[in-house]
py3Dmol code that shows the C-alpha trace and the ligand (Angstrom):
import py3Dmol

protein = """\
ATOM      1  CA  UNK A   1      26.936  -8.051 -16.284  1.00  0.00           C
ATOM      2  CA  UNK A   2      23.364  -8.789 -15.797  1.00  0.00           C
ATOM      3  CA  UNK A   3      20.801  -6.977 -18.159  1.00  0.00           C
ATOM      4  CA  UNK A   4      19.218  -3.805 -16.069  1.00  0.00           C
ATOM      5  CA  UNK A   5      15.248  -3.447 -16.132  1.00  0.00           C
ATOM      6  CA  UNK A   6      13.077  -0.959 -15.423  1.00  0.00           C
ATOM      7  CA  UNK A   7      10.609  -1.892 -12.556  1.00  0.00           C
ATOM      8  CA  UNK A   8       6.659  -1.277 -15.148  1.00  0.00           C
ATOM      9  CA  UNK A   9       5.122   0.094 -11.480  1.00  0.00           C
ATOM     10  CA  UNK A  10       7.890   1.994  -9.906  1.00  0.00           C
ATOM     11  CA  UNK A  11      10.427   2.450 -12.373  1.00  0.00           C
ATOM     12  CA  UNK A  12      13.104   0.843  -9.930  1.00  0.00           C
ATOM     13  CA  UNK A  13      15.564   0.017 -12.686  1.00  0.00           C
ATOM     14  CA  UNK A  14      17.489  -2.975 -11.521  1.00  0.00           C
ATOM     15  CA  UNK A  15      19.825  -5.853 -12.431  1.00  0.00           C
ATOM     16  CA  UNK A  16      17.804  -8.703 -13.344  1.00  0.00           C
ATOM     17  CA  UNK A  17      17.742 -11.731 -11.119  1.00  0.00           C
ATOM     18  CA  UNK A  18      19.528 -14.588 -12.869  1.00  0.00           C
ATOM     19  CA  UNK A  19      16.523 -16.730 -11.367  1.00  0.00           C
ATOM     20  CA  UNK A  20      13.703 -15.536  -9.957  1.00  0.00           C
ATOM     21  CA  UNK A  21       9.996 -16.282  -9.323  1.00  0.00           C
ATOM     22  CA  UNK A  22       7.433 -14.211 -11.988  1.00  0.00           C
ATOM     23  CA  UNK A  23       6.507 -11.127 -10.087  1.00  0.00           C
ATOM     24  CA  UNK A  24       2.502 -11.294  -9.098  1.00  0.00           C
ATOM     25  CA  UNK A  25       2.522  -7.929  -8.726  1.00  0.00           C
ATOM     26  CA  UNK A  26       2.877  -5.251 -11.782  1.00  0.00           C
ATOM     27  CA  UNK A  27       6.220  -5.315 -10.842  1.00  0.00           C
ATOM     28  CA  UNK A  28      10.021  -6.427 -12.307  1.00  0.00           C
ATOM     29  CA  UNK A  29      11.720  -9.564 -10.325  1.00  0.00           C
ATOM     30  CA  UNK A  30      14.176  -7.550  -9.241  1.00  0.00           C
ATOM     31  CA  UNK A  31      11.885  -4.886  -7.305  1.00  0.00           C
ATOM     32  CA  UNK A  32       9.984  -7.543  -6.059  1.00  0.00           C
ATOM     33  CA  UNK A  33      12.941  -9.732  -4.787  1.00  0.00           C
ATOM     34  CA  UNK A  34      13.577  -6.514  -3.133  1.00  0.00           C
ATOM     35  CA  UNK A  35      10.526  -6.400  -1.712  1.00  0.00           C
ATOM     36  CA  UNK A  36      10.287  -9.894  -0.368  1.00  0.00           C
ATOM     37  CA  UNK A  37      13.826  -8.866   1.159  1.00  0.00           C
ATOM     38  CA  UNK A  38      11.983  -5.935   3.178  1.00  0.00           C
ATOM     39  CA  UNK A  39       9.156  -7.943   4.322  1.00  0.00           C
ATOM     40  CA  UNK A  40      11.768 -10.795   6.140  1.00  0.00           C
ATOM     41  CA  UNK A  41      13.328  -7.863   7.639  1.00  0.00           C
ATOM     42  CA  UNK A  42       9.627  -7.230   8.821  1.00  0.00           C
ATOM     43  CA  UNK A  43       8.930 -10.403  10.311  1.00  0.00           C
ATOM     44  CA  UNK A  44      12.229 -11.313  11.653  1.00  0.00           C
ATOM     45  CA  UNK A  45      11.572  -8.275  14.004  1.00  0.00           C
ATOM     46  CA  UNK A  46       8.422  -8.158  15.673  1.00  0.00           C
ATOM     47  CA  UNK A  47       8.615  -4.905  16.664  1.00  0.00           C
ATOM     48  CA  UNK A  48       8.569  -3.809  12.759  1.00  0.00           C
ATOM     49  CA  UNK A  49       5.674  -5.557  12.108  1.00  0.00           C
ATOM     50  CA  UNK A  50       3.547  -1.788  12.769  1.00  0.00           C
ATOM     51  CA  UNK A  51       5.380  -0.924   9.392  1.00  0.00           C
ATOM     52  CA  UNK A  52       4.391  -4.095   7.491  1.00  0.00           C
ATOM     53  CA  UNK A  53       1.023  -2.844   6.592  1.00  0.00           C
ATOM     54  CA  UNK A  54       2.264   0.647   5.160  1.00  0.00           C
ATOM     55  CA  UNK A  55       4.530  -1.285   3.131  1.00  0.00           C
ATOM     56  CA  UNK A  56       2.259  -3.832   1.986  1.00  0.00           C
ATOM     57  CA  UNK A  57      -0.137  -0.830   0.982  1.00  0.00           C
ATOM     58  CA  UNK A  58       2.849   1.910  -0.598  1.00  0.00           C
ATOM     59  CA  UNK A  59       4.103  -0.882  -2.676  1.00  0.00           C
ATOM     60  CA  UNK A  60       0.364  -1.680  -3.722  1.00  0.00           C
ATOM     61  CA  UNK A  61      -0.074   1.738  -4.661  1.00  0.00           C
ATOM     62  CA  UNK A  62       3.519   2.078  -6.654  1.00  0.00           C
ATOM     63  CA  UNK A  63       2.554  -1.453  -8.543  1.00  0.00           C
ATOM     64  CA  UNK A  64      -0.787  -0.915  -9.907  1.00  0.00           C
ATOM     65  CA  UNK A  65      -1.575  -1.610 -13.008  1.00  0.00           C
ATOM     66  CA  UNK A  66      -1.183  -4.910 -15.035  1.00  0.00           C
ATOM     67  CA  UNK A  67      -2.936  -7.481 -17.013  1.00  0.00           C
ATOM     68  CA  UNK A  68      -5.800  -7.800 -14.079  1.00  0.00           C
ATOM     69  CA  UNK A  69      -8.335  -5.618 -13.787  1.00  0.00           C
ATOM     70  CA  UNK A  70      -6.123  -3.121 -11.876  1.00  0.00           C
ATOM     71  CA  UNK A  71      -8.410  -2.808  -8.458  1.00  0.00           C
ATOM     72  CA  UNK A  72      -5.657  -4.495  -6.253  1.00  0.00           C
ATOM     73  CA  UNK A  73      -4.278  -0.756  -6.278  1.00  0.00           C
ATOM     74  CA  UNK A  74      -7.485   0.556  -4.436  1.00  0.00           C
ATOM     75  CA  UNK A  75      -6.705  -1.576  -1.122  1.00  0.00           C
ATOM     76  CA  UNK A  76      -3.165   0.269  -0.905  1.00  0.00           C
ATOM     77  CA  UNK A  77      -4.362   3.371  -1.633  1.00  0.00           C
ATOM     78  CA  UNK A  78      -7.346   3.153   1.010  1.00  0.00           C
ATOM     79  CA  UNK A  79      -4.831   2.087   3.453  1.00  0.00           C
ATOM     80  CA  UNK A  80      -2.340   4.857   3.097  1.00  0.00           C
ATOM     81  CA  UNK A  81      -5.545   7.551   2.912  1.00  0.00           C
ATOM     82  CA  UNK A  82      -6.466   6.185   6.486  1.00  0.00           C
ATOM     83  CA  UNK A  83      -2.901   5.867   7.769  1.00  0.00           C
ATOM     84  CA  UNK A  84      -1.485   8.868   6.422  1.00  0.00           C
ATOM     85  CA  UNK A  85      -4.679  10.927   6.199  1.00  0.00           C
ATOM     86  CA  UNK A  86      -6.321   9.917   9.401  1.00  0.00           C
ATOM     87  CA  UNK A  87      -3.787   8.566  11.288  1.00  0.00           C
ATOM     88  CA  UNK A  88      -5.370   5.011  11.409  1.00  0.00           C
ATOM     89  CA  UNK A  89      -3.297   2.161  12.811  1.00  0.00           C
ATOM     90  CA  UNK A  90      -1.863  -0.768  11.363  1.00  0.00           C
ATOM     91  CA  UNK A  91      -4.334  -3.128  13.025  1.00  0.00           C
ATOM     92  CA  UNK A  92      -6.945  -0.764  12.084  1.00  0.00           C
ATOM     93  CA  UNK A  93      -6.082  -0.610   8.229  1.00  0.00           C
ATOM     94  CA  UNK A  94      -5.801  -4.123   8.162  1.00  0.00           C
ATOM     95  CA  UNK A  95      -9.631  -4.830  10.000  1.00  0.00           C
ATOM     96  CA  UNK A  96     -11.098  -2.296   7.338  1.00  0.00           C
ATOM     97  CA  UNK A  97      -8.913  -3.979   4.584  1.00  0.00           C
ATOM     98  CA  UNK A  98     -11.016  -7.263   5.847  1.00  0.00           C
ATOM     99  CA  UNK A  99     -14.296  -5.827   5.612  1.00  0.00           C
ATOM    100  CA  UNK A 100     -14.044  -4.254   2.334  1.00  0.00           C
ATOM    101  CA  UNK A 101     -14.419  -7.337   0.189  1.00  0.00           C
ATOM    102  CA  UNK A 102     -13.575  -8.186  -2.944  1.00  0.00           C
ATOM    103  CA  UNK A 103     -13.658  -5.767  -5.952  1.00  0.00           C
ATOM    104  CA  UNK A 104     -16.682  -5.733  -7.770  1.00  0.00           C
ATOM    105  CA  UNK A 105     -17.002  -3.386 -11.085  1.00  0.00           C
ATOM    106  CA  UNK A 106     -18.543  -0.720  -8.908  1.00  0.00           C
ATOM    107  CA  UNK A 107     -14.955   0.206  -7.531  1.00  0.00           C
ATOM    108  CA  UNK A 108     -13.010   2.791  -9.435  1.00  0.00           C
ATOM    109  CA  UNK A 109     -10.321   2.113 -11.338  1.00  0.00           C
ATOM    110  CA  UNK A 110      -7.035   3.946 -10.421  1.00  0.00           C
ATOM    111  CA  UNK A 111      -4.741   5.013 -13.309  1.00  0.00           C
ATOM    112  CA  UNK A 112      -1.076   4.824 -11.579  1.00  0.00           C
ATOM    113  CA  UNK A 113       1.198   7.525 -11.999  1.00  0.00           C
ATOM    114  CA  UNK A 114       3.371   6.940 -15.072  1.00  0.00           C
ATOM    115  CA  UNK A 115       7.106   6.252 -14.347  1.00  0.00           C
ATOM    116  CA  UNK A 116       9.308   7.680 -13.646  1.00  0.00           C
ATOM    117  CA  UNK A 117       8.016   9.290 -10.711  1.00  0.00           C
ATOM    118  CA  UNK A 118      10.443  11.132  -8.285  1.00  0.00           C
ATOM    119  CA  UNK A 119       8.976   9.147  -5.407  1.00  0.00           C
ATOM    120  CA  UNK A 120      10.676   6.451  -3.316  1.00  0.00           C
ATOM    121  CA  UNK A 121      10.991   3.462  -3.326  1.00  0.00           C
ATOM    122  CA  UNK A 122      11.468  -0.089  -1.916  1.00  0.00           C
ATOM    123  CA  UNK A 123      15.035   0.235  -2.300  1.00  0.00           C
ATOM    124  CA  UNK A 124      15.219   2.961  -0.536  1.00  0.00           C
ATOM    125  CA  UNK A 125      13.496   1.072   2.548  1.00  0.00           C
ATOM    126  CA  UNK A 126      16.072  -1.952   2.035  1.00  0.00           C
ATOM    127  CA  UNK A 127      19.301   0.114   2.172  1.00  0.00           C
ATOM    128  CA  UNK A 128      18.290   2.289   5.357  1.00  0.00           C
ATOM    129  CA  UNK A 129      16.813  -0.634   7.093  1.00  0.00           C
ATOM    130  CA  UNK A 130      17.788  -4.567   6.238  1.00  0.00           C
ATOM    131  CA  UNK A 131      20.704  -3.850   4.612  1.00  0.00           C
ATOM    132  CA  UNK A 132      22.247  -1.930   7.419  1.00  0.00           C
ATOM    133  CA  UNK A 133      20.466  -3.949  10.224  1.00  0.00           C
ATOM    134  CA  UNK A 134      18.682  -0.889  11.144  1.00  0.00           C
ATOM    135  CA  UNK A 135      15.297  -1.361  12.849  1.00  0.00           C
ATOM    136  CA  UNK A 136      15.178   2.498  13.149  1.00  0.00           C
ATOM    137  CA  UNK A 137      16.512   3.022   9.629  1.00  0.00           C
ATOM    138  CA  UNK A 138      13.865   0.860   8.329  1.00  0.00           C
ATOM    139  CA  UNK A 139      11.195   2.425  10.558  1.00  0.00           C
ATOM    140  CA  UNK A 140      11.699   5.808   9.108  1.00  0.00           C
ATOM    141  CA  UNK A 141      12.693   4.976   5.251  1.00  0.00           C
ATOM    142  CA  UNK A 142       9.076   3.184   5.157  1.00  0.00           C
ATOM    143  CA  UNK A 143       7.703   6.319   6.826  1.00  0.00           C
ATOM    144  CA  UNK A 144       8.779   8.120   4.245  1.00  0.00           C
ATOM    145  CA  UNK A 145       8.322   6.066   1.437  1.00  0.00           C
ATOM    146  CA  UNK A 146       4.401   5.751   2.383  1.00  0.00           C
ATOM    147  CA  UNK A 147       4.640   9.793   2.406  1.00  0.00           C
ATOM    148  CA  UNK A 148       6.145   9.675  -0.658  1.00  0.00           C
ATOM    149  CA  UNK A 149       4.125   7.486  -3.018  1.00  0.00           C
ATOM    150  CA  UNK A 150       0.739   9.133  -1.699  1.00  0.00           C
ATOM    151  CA  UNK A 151       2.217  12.662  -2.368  1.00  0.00           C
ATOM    152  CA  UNK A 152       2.823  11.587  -5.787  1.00  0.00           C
ATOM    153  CA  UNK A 153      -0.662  10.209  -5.953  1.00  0.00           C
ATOM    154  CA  UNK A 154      -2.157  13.390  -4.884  1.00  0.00           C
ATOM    155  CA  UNK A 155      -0.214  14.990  -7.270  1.00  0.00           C
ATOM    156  CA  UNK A 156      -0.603  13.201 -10.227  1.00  0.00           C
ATOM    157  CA  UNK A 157      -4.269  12.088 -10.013  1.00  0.00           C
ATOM    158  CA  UNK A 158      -5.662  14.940  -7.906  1.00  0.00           C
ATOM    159  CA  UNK A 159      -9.515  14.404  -6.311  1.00  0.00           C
ATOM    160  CA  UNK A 160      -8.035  10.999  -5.682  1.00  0.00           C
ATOM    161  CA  UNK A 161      -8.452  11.150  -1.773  1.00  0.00           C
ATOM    162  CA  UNK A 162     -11.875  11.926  -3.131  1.00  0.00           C
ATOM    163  CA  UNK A 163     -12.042   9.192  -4.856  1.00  0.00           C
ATOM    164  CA  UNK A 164     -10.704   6.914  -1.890  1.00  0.00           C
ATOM    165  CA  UNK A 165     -12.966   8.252   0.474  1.00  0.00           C
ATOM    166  CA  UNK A 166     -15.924   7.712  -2.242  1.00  0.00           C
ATOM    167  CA  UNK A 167     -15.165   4.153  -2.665  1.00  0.00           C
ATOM    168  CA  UNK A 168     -15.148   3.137   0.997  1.00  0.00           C
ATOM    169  CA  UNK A 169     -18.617   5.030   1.599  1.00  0.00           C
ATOM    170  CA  UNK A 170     -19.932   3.151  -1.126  1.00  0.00           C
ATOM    171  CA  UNK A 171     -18.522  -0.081   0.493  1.00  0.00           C
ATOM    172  CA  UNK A 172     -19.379   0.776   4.335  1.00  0.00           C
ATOM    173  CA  UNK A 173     -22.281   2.927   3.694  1.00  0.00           C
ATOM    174  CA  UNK A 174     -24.131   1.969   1.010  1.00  0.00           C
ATOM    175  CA  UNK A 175     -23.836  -1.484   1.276  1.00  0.00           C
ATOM    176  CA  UNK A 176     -24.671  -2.121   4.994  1.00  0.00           C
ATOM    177  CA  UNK A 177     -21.319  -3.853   5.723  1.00  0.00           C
ATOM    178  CA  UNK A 178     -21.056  -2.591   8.942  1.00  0.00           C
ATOM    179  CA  UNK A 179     -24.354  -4.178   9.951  1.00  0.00           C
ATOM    180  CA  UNK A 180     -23.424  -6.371  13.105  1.00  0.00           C
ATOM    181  CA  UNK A 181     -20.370  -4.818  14.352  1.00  0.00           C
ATOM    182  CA  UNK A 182     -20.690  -3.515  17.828  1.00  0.00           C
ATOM    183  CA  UNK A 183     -18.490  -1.960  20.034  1.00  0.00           C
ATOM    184  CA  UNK A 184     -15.791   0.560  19.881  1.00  0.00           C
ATOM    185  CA  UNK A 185     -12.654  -1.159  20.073  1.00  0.00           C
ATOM    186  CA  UNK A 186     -11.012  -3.996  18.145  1.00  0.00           C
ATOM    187  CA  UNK A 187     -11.719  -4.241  14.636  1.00  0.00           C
ATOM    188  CA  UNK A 188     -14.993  -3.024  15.260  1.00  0.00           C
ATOM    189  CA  UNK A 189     -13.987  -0.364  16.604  1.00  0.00           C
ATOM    190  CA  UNK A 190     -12.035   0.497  13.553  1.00  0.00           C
ATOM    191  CA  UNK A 191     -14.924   0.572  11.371  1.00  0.00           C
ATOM    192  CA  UNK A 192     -17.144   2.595  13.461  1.00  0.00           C
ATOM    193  CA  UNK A 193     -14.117   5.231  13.360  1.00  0.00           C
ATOM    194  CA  UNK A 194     -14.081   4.632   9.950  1.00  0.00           C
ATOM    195  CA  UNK A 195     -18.126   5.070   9.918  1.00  0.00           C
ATOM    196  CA  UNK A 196     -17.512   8.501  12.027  1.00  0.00           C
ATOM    197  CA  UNK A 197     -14.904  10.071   9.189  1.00  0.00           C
ATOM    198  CA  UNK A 198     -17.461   9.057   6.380  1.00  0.00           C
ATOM    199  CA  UNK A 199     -20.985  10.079   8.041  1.00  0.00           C
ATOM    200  CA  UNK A 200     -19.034  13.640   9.089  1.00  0.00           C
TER     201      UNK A 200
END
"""
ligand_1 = """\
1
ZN
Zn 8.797 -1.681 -8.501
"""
view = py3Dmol.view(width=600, height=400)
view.addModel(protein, "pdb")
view.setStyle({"model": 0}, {"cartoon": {"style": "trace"}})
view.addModel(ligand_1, "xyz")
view.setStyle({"model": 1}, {"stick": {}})
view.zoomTo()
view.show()
């Protein structure tokens, strides 16, 4: 039997991998073996590829803290306030991931939820979707998995929509960032939707 380990960012408690690459994230091997299992299932398909950037940003948010200065979390979260919140798109998350930079010590920092948290998780993804061959089950299990983790969010660190929203005006309002985009559609168009929510 191989030793069982709790995952420090979700709690996933898993076998361990007899080898495996260090996790980058704040994250065991095992949940992030499972992870890199998910994302192939992602990219194999095409079609799946819409879901790639709520799981990229749900695990983010489950995996937060960690020897680095724990900002990485504040992408993930951003991204599943504008998906979830304000229904943006994939390809929209990802063109205001690109313009918000790098993390300076003006960004908050996020304390994660302390496992365990009845949330789901990647697993949950892997069994309805790659494990079964299940484009649909994968399309709904990350669905609700993105649902999930920001729920718990909300829950646990209330005002931190707040606090979401107050970091991006800082970035995009603040800062002139969006100086020089034009136009309404494309990534630029993202921003200036983005722009709309914040000015409101
Ligand atoms: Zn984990």
């Amino acid at each position: 039997m191989h030793r069982r380990t709790g995952c420090p960012g979700c709690g996933l408690v898993l076998p361990e991998p007899r080898l495996a690459e260090p996790p980058r994230l704040h994250a065991s091997a095992a949940c992030e073996a499972v992870l890199h299992e998910v994302l192939g299932f992602e990219f194999q398909h095409p079609v799946m590829l819409r879901f790639h950037q709520l799981t990229v940003d749900a695990y983010g948010a489950q995996h937060a803290a960690g020897p680095g200065p724990g900002v990485g979390v504040a992408y993930g979260l951003a991204g599943l306030w504008l998906a979830l919140e304000h229904g943006f798109s994939a390809e929209e998350v990802r063109a205001v991931h690109r313009r918000m930079g790098h993390p300076t010590p003006a960004w908050p920092v996020f304390a994660p939820p302390a496992p365990p948290q009845r949330w789901l998780t990647v697993l949950d993804v892997a069994e309805a979707g790659v494990r079964q061959h299940s484009d649909g089950g994968h399309a709904r299990a990350a669905a609700q998995w993105a649902e999930s983790v920001w729920s718990v969010w909300l829950e646990t660190s209330p005002g931190v929509d707040d606090a979401v929203e107050a970091l991006l005006r800082g970035i995009f309002l603040e800062t002139g960032r969006h100086e020089g985009l034009h136009g309404t559609i494309g990534p630029a168009g993202a921003v200036h939707r983005l722009l709309g929510l914040l000015e409101a």
